[in-house]
C-alpha positions as CSV (number, residue, x, y, z in Angstrom):
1,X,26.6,-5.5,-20.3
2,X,23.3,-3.5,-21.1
3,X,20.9,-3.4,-18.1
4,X,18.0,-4.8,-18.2
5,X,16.1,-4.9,-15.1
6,X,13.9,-1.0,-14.5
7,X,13.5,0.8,-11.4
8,X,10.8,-0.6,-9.8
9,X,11.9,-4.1,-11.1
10,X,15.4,-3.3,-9.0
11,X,14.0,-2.2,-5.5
12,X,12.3,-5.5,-5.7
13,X,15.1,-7.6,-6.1
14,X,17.1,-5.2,-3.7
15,X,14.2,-6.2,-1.2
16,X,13.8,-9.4,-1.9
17,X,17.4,-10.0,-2.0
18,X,18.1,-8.1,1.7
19,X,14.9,-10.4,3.1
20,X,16.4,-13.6,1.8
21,X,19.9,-12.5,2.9
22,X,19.0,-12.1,6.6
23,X,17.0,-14.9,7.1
24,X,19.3,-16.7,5.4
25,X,21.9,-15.3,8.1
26,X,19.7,-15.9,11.0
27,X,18.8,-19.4,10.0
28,X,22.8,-19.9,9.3
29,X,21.5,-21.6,6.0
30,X,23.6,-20.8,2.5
31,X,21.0,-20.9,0.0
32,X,19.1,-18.0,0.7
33,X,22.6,-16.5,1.8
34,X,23.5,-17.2,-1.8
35,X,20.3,-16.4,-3.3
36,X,19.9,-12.9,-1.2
37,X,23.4,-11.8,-2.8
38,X,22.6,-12.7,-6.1
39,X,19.7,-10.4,-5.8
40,X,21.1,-7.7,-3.9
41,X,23.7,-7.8,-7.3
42,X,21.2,-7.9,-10.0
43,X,19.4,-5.1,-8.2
44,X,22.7,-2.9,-7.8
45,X,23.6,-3.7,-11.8
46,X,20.4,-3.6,-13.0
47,X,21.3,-6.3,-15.0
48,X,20.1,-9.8,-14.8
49,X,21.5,-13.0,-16.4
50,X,18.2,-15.3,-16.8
51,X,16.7,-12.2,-18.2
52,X,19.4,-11.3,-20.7
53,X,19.5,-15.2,-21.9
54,X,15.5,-14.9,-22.8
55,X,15.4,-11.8,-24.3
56,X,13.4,-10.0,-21.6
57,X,14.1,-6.4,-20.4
58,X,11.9,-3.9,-17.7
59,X,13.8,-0.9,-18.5
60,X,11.6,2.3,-20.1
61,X,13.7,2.5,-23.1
62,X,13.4,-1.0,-24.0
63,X,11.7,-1.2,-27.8
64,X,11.7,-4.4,-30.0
């Protein structure tokens, strides 16, 4: 698993993903719940699925 997702690219998710996870807990709705978390983890990794399946990368040492 090679990262792909940079520094700024991870605080965003982390943020995003901590915004989505508590509204999602005080709306007591799952999807953002479950959205939120899968952020939070892509942030933590650095790594991201979707991105790895298209070929995309933010990291600095990415060359093509």
């Amino acid at each position: 698993m090679k990262r792909n997702v940079g520094d700024l690219d991870a605080y965003l998710r982390l943020t995003l993903g901590l915004t989505l996870l508590g509204y999602g807990i005080i709306k007591k709705a799952k999807l953002p719940i479950i959205l939120g978390s899968m952020k939070i983890t892509e942030g933590i990794l650095r790594w991201c699925p979707m991105s790895e399946l298209m070929d995309i990368s933010t990291t600095e040492d990415y060359i093509e």
